[in-house]
Gaussian input, Z-matrix of N, CA and C with variables (Angstrom, degrees):
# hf/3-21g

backbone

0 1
 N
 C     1     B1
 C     2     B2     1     A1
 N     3     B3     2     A2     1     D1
 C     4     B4     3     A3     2     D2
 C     5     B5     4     A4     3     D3
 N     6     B6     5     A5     4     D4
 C     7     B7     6     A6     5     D5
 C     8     B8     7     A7     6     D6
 N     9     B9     8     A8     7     D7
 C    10    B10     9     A9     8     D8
 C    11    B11    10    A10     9     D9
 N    12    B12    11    A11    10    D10
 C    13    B13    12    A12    11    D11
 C    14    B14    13    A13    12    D12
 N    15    B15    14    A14    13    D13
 C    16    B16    15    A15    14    D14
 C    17    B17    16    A16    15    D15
 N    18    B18    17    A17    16    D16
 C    19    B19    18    A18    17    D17
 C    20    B20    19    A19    18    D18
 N    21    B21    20    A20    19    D19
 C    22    B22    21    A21    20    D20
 C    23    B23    22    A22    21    D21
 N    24    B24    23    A23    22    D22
 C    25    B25    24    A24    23    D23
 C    26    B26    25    A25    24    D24
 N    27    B27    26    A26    25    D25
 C    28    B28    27    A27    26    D26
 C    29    B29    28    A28    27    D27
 N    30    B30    29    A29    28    D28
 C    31    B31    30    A30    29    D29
 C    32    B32    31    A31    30    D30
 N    33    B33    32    A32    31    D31
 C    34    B34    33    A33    32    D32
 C    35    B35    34    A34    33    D33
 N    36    B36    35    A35    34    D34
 C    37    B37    36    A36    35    D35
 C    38    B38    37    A37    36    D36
 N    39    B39    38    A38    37    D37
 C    40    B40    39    A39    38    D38
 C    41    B41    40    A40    39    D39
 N    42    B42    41    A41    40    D40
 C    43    B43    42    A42    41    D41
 C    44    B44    43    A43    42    D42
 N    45    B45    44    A44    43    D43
 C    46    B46    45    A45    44    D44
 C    47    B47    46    A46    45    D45
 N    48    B48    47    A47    46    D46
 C    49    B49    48    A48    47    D47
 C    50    B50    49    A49    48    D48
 N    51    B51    50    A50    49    D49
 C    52    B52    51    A51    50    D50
 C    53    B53    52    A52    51    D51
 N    54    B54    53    A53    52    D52
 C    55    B55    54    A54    53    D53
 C    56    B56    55    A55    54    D54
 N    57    B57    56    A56    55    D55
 C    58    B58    57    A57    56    D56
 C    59    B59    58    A58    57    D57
 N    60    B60    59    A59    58    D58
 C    61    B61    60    A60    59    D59
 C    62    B62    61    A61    60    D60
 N    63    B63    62    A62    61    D61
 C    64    B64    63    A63    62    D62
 C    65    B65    64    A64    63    D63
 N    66    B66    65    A65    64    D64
 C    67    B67    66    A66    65    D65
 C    68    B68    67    A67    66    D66
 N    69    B69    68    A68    67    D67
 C    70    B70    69    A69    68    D68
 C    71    B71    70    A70    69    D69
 N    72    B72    71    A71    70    D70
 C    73    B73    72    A72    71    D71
 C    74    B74    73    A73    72    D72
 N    75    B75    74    A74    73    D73
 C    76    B76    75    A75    74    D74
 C    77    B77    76    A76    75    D75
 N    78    B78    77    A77    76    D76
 C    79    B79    78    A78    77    D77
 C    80    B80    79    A79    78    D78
 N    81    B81    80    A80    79    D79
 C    82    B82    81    A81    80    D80
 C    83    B83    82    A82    81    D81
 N    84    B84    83    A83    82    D82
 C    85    B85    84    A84    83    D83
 C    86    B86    85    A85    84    D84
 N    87    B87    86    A86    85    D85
 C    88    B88    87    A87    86    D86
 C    89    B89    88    A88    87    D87
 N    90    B90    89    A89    88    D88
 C    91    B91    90    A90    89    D89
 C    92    B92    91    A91    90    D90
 N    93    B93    92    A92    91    D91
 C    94    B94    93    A93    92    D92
 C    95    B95    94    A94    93    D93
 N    96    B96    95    A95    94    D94
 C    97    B97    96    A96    95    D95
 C    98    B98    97    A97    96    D96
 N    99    B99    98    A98    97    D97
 C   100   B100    99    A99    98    D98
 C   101   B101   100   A100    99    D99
 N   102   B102   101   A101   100   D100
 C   103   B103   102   A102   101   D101
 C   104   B104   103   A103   102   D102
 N   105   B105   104   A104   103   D103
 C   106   B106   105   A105   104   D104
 C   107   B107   106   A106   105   D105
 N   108   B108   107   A107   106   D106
 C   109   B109   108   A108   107   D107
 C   110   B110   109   A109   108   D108
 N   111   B111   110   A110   109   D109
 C   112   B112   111   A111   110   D110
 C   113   B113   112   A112   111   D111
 N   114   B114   113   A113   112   D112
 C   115   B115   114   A114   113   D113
 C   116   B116   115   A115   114   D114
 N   117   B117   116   A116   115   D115
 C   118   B118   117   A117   116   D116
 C   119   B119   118   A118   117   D117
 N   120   B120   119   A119   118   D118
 C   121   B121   120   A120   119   D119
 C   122   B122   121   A121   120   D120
 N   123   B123   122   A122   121   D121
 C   124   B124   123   A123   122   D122
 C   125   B125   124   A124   123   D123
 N   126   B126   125   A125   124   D124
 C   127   B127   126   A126   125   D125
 C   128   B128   127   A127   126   D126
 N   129   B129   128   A128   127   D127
 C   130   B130   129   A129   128   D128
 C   131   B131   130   A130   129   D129
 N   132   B132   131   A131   130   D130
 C   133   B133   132   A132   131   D131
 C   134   B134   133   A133   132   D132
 N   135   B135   134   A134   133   D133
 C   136   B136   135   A135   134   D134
 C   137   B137   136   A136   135   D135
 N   138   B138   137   A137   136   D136
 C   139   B139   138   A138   137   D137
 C   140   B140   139   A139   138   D138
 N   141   B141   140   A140   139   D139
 C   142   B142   141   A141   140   D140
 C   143   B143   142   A142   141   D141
 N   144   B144   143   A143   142   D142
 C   145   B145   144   A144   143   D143
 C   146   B146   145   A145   144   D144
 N   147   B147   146   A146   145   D145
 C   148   B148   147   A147   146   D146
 C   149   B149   148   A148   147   D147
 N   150   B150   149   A149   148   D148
 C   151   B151   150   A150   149   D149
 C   152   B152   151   A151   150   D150
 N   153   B153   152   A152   151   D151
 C   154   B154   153   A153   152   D152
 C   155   B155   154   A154   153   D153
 N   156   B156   155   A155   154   D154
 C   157   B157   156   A156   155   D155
 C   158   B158   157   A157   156   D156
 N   159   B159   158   A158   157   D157
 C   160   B160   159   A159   158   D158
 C   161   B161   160   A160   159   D159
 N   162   B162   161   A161   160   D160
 C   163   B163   162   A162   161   D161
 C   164   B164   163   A163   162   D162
 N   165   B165   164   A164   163   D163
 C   166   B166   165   A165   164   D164
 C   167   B167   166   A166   165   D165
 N   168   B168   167   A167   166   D166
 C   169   B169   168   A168   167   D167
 C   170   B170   169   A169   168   D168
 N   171   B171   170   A170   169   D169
 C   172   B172   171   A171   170   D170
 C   173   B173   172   A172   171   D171
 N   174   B174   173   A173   172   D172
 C   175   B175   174   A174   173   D173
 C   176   B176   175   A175   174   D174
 N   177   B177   176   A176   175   D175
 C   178   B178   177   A177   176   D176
 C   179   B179   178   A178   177   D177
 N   180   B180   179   A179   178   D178
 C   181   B181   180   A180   179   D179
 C   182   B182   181   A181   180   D180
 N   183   B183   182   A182   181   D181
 C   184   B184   183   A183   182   D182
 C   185   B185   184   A184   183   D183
 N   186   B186   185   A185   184   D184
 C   187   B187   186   A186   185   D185
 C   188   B188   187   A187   186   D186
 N   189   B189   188   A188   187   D187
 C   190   B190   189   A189   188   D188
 C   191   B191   190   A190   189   D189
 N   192   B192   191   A191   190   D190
 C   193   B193   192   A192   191   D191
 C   194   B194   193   A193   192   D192
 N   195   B195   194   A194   193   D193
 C   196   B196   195   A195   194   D194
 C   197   B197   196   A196   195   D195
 N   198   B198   197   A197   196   D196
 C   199   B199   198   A198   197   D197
 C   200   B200   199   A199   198   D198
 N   201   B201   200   A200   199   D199
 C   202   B202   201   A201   200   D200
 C   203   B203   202   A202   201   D201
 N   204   B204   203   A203   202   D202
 C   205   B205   204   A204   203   D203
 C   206   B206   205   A205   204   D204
 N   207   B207   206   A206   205   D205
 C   208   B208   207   A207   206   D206
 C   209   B209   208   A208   207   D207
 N   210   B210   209   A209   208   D208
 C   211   B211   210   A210   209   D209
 C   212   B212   211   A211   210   D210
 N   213   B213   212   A212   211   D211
 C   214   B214   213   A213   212   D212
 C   215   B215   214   A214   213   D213
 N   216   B216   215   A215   214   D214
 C   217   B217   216   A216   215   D215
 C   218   B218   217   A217   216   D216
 N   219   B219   218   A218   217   D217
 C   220   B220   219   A219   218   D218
 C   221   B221   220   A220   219   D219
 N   222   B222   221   A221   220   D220
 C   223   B223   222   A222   221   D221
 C   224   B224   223   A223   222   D222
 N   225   B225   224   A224   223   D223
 C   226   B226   225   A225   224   D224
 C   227   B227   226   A226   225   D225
 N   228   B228   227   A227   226   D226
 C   229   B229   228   A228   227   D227
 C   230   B230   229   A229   228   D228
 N   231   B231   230   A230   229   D229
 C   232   B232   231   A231   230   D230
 C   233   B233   232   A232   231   D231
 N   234   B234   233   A233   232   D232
 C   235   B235   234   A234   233   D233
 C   236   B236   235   A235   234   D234
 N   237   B237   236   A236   235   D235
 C   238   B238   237   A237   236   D236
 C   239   B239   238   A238   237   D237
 N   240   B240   239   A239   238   D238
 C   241   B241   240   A240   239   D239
 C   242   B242   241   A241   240   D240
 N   243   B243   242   A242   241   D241
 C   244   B244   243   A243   242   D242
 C   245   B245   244   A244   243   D243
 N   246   B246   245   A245   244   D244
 C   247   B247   246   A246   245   D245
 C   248   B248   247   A247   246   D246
 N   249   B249   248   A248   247   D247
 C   250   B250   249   A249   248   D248
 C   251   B251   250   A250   249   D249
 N   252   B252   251   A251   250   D250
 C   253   B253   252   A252   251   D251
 C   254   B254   253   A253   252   D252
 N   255   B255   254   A254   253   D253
 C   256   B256   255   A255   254   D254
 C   257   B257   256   A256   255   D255
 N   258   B258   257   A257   256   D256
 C   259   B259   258   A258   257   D257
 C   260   B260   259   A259   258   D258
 N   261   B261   260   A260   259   D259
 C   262   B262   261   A261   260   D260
 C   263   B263   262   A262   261   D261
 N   264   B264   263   A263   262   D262
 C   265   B265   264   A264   263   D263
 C   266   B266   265   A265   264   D264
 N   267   B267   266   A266   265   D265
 C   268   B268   267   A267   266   D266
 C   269   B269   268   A268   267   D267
 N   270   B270   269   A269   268   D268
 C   271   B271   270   A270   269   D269
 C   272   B272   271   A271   270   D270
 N   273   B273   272   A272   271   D271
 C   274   B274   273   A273   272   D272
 C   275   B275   274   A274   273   D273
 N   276   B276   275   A275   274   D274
 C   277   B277   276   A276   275   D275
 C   278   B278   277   A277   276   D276
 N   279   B279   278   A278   277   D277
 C   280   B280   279   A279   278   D278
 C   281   B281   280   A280   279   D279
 N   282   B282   281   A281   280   D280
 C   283   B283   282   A282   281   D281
 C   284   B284   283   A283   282   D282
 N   285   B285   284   A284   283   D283
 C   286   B286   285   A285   284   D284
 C   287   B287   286   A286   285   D285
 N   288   B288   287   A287   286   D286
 C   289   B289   288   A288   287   D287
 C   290   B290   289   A289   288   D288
 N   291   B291   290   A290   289   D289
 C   292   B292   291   A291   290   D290
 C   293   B293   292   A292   291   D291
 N   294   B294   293   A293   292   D292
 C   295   B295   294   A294   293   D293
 C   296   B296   295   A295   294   D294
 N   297   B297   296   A296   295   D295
 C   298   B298   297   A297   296   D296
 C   299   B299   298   A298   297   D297
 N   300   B300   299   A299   298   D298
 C   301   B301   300   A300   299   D299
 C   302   B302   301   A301   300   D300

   B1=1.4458
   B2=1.5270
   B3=1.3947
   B4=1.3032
   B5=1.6742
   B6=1.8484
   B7=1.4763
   B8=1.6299
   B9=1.8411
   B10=1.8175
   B11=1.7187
   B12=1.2256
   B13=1.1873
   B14=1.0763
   B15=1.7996
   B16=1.3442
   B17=1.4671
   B18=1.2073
   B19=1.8499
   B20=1.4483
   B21=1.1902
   B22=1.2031
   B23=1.7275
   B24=1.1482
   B25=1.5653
   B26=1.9104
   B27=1.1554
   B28=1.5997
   B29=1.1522
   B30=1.7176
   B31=1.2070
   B32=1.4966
   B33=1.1590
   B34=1.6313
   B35=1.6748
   B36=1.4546
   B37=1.9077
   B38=1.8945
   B39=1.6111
   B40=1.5030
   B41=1.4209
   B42=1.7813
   B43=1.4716
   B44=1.8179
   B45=0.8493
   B46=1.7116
   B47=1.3969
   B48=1.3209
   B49=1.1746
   B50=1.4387
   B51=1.3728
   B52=1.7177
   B53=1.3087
   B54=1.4726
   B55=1.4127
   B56=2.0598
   B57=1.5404
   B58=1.3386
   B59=1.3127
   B60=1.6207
   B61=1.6151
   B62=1.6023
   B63=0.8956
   B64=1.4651
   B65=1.3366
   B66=1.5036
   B67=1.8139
   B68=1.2403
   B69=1.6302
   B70=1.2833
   B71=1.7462
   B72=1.4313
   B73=1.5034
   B74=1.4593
   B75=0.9564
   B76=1.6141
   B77=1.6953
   B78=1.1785
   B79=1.7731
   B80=1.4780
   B81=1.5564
   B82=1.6162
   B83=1.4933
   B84=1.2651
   B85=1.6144
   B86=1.9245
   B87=1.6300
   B88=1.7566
   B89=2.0046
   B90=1.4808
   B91=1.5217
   B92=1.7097
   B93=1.3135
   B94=1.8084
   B95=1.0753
   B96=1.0083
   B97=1.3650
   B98=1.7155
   B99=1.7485
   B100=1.7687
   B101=1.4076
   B102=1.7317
   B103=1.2735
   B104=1.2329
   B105=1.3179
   B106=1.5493
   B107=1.6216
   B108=1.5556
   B109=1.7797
   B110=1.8690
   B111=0.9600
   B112=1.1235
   B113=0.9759
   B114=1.7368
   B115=1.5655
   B116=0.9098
   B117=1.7037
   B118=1.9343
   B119=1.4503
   B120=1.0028
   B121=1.9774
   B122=1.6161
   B123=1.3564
   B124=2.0183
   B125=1.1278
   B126=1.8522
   B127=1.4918
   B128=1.7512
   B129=0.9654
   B130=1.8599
   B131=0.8692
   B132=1.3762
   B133=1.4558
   B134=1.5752
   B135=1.4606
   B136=1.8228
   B137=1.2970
   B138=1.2551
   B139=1.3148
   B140=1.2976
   B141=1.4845
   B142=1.2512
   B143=1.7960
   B144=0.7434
   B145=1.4291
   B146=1.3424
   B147=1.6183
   B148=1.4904
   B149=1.4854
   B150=0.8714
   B151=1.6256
   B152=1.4852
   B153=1.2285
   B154=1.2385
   B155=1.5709
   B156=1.5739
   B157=1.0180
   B158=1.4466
   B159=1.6876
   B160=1.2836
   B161=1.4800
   B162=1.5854
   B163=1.3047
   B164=1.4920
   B165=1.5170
   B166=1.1894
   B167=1.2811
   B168=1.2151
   B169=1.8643
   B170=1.4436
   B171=1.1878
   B172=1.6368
   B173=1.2563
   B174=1.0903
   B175=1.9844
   B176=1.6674
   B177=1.2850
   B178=1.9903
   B179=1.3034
   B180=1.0803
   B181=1.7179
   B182=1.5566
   B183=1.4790
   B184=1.6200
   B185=1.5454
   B186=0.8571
   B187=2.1412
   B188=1.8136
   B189=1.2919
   B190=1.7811
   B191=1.1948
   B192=1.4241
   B193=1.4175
   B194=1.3949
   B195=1.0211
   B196=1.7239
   B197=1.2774
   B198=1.3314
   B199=1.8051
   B200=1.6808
   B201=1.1539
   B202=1.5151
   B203=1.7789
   B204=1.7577
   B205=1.7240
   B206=1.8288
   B207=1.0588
   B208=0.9521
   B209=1.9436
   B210=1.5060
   B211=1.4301
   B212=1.3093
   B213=1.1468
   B214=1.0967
   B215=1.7432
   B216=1.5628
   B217=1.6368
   B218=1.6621
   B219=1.5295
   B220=1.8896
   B221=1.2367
   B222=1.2762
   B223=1.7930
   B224=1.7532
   B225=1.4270
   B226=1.5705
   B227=1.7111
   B228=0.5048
   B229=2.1685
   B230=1.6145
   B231=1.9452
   B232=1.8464
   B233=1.8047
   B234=1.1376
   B235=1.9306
   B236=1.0482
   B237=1.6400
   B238=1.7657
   B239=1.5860
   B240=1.1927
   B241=1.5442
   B242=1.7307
   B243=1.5191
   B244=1.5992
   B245=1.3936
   B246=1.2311
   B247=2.0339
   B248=1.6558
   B249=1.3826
   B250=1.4178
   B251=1.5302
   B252=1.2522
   B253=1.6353
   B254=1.3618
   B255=1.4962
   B256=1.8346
   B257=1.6953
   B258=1.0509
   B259=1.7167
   B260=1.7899
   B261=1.3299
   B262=1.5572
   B263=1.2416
   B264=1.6173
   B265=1.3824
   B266=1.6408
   B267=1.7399
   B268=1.3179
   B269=1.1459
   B270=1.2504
   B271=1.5184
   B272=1.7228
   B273=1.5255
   B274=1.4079
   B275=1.0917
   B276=1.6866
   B277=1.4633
   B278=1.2586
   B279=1.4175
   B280=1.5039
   B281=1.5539
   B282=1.4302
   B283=1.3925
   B284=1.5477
   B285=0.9893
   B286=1.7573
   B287=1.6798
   B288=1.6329
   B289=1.4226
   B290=1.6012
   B291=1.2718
   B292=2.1083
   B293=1.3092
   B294=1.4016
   B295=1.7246
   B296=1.8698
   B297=1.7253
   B298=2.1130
   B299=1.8036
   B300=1.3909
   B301=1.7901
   B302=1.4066
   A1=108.04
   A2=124.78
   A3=129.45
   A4=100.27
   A5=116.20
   A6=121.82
   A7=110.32
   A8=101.21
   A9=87.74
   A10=91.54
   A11=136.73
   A12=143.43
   A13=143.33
   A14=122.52
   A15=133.85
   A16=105.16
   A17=109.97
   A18=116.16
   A19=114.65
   A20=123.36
   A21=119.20
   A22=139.14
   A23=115.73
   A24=111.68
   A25=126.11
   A26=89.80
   A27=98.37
   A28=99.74
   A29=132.60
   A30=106.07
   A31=104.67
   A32=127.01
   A33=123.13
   A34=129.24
   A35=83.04
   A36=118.10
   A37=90.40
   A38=111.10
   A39=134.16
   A40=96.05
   A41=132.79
   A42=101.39
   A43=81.02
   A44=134.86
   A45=133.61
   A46=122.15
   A47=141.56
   A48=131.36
   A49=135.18
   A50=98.82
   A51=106.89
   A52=128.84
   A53=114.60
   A54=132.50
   A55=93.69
   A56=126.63
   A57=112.77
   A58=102.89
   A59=125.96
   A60=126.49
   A61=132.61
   A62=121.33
   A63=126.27
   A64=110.65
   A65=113.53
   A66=111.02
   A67=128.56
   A68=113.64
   A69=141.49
   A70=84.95
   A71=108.71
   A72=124.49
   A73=104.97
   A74=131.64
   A75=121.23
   A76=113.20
   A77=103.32
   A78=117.44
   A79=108.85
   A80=94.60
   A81=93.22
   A82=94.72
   A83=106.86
   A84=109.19
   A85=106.56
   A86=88.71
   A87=103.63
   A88=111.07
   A89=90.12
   A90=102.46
   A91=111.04
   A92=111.10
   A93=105.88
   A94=130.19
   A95=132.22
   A96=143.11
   A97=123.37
   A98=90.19
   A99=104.28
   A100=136.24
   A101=104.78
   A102=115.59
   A103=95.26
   A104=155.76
   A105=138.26
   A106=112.98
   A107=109.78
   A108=115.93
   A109=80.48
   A110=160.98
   A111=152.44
   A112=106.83
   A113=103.69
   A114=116.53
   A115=118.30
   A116=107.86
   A117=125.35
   A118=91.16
   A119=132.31
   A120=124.91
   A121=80.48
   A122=124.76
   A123=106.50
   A124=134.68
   A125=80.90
   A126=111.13
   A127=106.72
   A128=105.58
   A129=121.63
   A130=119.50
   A131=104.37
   A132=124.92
   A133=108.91
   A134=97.32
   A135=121.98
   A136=109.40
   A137=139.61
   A138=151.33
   A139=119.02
   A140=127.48
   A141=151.97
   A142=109.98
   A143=123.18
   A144=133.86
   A145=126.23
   A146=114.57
   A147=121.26
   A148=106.94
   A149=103.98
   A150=129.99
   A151=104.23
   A152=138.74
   A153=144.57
   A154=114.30
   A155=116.11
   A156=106.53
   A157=120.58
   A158=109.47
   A159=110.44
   A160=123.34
   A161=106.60
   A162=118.95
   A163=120.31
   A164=119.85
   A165=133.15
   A166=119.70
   A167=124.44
   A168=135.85
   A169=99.41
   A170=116.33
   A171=119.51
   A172=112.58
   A173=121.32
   A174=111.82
   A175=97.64
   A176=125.33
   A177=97.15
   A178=103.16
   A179=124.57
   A180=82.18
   A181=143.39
   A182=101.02
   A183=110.23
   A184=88.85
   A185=104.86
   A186=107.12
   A187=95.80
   A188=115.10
   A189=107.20
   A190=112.89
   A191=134.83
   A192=123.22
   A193=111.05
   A194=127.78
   A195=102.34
   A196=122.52
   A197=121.00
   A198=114.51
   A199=111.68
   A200=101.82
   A201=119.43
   A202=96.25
   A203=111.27
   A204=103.93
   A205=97.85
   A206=120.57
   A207=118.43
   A208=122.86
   A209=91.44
   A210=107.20
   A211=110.82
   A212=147.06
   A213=158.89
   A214=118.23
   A215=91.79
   A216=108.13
   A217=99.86
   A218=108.72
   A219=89.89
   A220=142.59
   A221=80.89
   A222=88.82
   A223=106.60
   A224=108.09
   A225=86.61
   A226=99.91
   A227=151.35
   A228=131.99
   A229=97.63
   A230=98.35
   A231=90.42
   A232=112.48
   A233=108.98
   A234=119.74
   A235=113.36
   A236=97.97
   A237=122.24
   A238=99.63
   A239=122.96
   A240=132.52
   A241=98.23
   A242=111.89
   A243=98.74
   A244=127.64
   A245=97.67
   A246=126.12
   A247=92.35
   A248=109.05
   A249=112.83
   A250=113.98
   A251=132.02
   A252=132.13
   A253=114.18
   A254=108.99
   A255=119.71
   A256=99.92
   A257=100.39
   A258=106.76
   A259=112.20
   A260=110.95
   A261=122.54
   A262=141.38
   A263=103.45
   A264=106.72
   A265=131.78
   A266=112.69
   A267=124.71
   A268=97.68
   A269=109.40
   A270=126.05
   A271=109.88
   A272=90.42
   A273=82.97
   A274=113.22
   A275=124.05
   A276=118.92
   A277=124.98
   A278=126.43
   A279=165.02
   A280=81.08
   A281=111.30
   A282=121.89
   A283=125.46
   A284=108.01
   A285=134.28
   A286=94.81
   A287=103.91
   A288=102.44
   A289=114.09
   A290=107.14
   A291=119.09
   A292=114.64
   A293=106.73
   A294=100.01
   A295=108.26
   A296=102.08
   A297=82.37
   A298=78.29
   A299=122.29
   A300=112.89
   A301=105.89
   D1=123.84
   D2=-173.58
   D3=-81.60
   D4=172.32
   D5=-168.23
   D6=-69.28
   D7=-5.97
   D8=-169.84
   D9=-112.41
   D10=56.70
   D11=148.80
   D12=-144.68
   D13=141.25
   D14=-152.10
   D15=-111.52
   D16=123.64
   D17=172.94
   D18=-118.20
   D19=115.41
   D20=160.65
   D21=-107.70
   D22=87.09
   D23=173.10
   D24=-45.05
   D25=119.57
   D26=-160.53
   D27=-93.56
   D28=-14.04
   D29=166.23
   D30=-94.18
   D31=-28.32
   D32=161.15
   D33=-15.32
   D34=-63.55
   D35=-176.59
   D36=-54.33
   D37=-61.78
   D38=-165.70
   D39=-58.95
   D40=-38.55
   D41=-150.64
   D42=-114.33
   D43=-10.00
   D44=142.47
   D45=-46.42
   D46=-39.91
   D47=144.52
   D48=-54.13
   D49=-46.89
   D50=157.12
   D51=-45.18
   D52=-52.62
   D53=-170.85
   D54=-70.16
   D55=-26.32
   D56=-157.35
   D57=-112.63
   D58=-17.92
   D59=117.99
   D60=-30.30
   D61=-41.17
   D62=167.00
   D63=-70.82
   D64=-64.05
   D65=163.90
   D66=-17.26
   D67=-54.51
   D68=-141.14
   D69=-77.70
   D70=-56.01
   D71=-174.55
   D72=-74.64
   D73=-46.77
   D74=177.10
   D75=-45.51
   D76=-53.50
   D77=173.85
   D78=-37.89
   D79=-46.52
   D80=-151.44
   D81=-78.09
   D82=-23.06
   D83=-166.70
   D84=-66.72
   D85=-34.89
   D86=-175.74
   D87=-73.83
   D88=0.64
   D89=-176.09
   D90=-41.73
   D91=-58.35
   D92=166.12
   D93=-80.23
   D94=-2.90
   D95=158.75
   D96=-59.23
   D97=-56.68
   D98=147.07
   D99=-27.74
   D100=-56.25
   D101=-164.24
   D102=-105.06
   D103=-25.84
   D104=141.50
   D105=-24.13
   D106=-41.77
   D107=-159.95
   D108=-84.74
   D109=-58.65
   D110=117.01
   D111=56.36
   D112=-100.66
   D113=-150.99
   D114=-79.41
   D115=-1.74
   D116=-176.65
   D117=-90.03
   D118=-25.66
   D119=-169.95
   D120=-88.11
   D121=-44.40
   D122=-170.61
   D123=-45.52
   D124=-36.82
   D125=-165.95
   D126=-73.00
   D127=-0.19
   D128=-178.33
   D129=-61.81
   D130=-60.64
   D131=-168.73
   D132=-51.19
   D133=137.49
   D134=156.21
   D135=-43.95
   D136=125.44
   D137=161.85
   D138=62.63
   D139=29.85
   D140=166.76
   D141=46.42
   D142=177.57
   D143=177.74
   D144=-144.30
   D145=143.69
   D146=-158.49
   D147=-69.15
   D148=-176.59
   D149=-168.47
   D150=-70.97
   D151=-51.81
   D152=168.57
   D153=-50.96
   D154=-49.40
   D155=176.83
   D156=-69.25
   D157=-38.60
   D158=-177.53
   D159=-51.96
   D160=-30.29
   D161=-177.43
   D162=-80.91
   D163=-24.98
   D164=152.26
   D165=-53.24
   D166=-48.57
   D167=159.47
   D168=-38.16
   D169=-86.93
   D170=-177.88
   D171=-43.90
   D172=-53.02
   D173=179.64
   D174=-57.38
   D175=-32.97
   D176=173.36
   D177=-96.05
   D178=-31.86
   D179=161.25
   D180=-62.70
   D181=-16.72
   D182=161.78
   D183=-66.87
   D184=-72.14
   D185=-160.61
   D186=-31.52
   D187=-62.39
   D188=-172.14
   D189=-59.94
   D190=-44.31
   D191=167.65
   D192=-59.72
   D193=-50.92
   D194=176.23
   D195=-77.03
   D196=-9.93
   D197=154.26
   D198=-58.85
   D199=-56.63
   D200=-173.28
   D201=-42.62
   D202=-56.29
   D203=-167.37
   D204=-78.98
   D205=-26.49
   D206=177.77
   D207=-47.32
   D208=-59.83
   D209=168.00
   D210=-53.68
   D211=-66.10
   D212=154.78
   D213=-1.02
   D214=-58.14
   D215=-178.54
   D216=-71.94
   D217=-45.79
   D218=166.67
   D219=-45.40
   D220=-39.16
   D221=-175.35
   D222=-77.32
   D223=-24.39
   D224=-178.29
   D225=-96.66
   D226=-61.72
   D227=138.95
   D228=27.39
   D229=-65.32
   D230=-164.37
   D231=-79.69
   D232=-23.08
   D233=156.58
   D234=-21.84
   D235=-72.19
   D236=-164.43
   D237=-61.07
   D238=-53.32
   D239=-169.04
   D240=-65.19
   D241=-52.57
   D242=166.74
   D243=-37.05
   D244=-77.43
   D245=157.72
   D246=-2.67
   D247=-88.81
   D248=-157.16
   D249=-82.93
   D250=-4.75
   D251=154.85
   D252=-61.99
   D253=-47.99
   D254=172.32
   D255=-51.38
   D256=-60.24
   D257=-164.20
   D258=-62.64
   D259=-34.06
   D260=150.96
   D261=-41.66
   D262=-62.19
   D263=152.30
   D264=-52.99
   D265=-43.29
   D266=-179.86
   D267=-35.47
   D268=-55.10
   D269=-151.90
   D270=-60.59
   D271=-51.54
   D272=-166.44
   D273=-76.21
   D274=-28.83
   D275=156.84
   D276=-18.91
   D277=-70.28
   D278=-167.01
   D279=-40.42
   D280=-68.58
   D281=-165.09
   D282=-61.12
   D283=-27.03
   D284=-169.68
   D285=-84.23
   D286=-58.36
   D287=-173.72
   D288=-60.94
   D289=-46.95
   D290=178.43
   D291=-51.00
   D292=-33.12
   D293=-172.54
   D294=-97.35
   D295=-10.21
   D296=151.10
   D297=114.19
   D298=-7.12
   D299=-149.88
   D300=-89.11

């Protein structure tokens, strides 16, 4: 493929969104698993910490796992939007070239 051409694999684009949908859900599924690994790093600490703080700990680790699936769900959002701009253009190429213009 020379520097002035664009290829897009559409089932590529298709099974990359799939695969970062599945991600998105695996995470969430690993959601307690997370916060068990959590409360074992809290539980570390020198001279333990109150209830407020502890609970402040756990609310960002909720907060990073749902940034983390969150991010995740963008990017396969921005896939799909790839996916179908490639497939847009094809198109209109296709069309531009057939009618002679």
């Amino acid at each position: 493929m020379s520097g002035n051409q664009i290829r897009a694999d559409f089932a590529t684009l298709d099974q990359l969104a799939a695969d970062q949908g599945t991600h998105a859900g695996t995470i969430e599924g690993y959601r307690e698993t997370l916060r068990q690994h959590a409360l074992q790093a809290l539980g570390t600490l020198d001279g333990g910490m109150g209830t407020e703080e502890h609970q402040a700990c756990m609310r960002r680790v909720d907060e990073l796992i749902d940034e983390h699936i969150n991010a995740t769900r963008t990017f396969q959002t921005s896939t799909g939007t790839v996916h179908d701009d490639f497939l847009q253009a094809g198109q209109t190429a296709r069309r531009t070239f057939a009618s002679g213009a």
